[in-house]
C-alpha positions in Angstrom: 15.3 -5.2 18.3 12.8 -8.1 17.7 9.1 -7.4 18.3 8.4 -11.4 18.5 9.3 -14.4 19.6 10.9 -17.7 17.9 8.0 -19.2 17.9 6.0 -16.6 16.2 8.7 -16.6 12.9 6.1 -19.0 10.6 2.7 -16.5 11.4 5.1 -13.2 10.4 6.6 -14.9 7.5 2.7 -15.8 6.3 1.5 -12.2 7.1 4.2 -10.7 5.2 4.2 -13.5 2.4 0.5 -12.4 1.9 0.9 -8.7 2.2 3.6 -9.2 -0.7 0.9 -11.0 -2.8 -1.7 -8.8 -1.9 0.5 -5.8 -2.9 1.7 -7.6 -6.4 -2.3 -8.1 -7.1 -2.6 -4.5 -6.8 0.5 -3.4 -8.9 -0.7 -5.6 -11.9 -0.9 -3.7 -14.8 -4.2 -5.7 -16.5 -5.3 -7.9 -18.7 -6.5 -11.4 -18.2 -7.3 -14.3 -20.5 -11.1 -13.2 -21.4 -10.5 -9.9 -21.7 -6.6 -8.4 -22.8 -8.2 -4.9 -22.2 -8.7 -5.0 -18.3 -6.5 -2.8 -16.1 -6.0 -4.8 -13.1 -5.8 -8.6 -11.5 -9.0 -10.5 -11.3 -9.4 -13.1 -8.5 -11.7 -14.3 -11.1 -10.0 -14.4 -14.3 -6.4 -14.1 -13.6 -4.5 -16.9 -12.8 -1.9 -16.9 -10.4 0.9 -17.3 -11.9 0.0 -14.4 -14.2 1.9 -12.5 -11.4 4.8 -14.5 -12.4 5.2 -13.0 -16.2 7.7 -10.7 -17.3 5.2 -8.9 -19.3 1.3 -8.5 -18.2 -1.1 -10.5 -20.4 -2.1 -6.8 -22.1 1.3 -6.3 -23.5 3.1 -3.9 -20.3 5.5 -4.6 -18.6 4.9 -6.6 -15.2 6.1 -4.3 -12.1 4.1 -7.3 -10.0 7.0 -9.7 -10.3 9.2 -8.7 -7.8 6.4 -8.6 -5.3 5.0 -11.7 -6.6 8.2 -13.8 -6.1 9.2 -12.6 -2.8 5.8 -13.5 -1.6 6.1 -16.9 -2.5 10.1 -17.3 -1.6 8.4 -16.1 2.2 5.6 -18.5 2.0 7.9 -21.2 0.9 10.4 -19.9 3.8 7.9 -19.6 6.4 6.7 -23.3 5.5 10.2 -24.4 6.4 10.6 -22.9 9.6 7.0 -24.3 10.5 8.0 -28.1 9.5 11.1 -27.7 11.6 9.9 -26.5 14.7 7.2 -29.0 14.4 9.7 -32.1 14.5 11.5 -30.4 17.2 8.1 -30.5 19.3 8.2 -34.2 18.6 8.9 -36.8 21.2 9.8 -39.6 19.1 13.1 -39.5 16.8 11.6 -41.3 13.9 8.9 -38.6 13.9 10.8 -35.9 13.7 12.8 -37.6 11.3 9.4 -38.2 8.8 9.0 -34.3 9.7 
């Protein structure tokens, strides 16, 4: 059963995509480039893409990846849907074809 419409697909797929993220923050084992010590993800000192690593800047291994990636493979997925069902709003066929 679907709880939403079509036209709702992008906004779930950006919820989830930042629940994933959100929940791969949290699952970080530690460390970050000014201290190798810390236990968890700083928005302040992490970057990003140390979500992305096999192994967590402190040496453990990173049970964030799998988390990490699917949040971005939703983000990038809901980005898609968005910029299709925008050029099928268009009226004009050369904008939908830009789109």
């Amino acid at each position: 059963m679907i709880f939403f419409q079509k036209k709702h697909l992008f906004l779930v797929g950006i919820i989830l995509s930042v629940a994933l993220i959100i929940i791969a923050t949290s699952m970080y084992p530690g460390g970050s480039p000014n201290d190798v010590s810390s236990h968890d993800f700083s928005w302040q000192h992490n970057y990003f893409c140390n979500l992305f690593d096999k192994n967590a800047i402190n040496g453990q291994q990173n049970s964030s990846r799998p988390y990490a990636i699917a949040g971005i493979l939703f983000m990038c997925l809901s980005f898609l849907v968005f910029f299709y069902q925008t050029s099928i709003k268009l009226s004009k066929q050369s904008g939908q074809k830009i789109v």
